[in-house]
N, C-alpha and C positions, 0 to 999 in steps of 0.2 A: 658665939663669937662672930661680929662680922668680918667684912674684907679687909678695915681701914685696921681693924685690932691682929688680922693675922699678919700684916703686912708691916706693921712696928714690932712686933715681938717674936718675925722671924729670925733664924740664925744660923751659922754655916757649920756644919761640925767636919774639922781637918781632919781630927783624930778616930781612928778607926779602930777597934777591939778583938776585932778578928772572929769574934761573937755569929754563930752563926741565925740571920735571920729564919723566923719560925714564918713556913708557906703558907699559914692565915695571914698574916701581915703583908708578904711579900702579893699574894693575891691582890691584897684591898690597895696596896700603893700601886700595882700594874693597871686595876680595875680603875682607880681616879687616872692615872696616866693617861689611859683611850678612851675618858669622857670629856680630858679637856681640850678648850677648843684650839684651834692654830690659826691662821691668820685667811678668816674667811672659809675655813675648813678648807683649807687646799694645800697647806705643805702636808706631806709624808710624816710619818713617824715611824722613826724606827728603834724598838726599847730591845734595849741588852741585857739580858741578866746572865751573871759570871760567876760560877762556881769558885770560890775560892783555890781549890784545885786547879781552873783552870787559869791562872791570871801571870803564868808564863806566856801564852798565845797573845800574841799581839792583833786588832782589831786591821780589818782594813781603810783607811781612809778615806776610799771612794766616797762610804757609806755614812760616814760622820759630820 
């Protein structure tokens, strides 16, 4: 599949299952995360991941 195909047949999914993701998957979506690029590789990235459990704590804003 190329770019022009993954970029029409994207889609947003609102609705969440509560399903908890499996840490092979969650790996390979963190791993594409910090290969892609950002604008001239110069902004920051900062990736969240939130245990279900924890999704009373609220994030701090500075950071986002």
């Amino acid at each position: 599949m190329d770019f022009s195909e993954v970029v029409k047949n994207r889609y947003s999914c609102k609705k969440f299952s509560g399903k908890k993701v499996e840490k092979e998957k969650l790996d390979r979506i963190l791993a594409a995360g910090q290969a892609a690029p950002t604008a001239k590789n110069l902004q920051e990235q900062h990736i969240y991941v939130i245990p279900v459990s924890y999704t009373h704590l609220t994030l701090p804003t500075s950071d986002l």
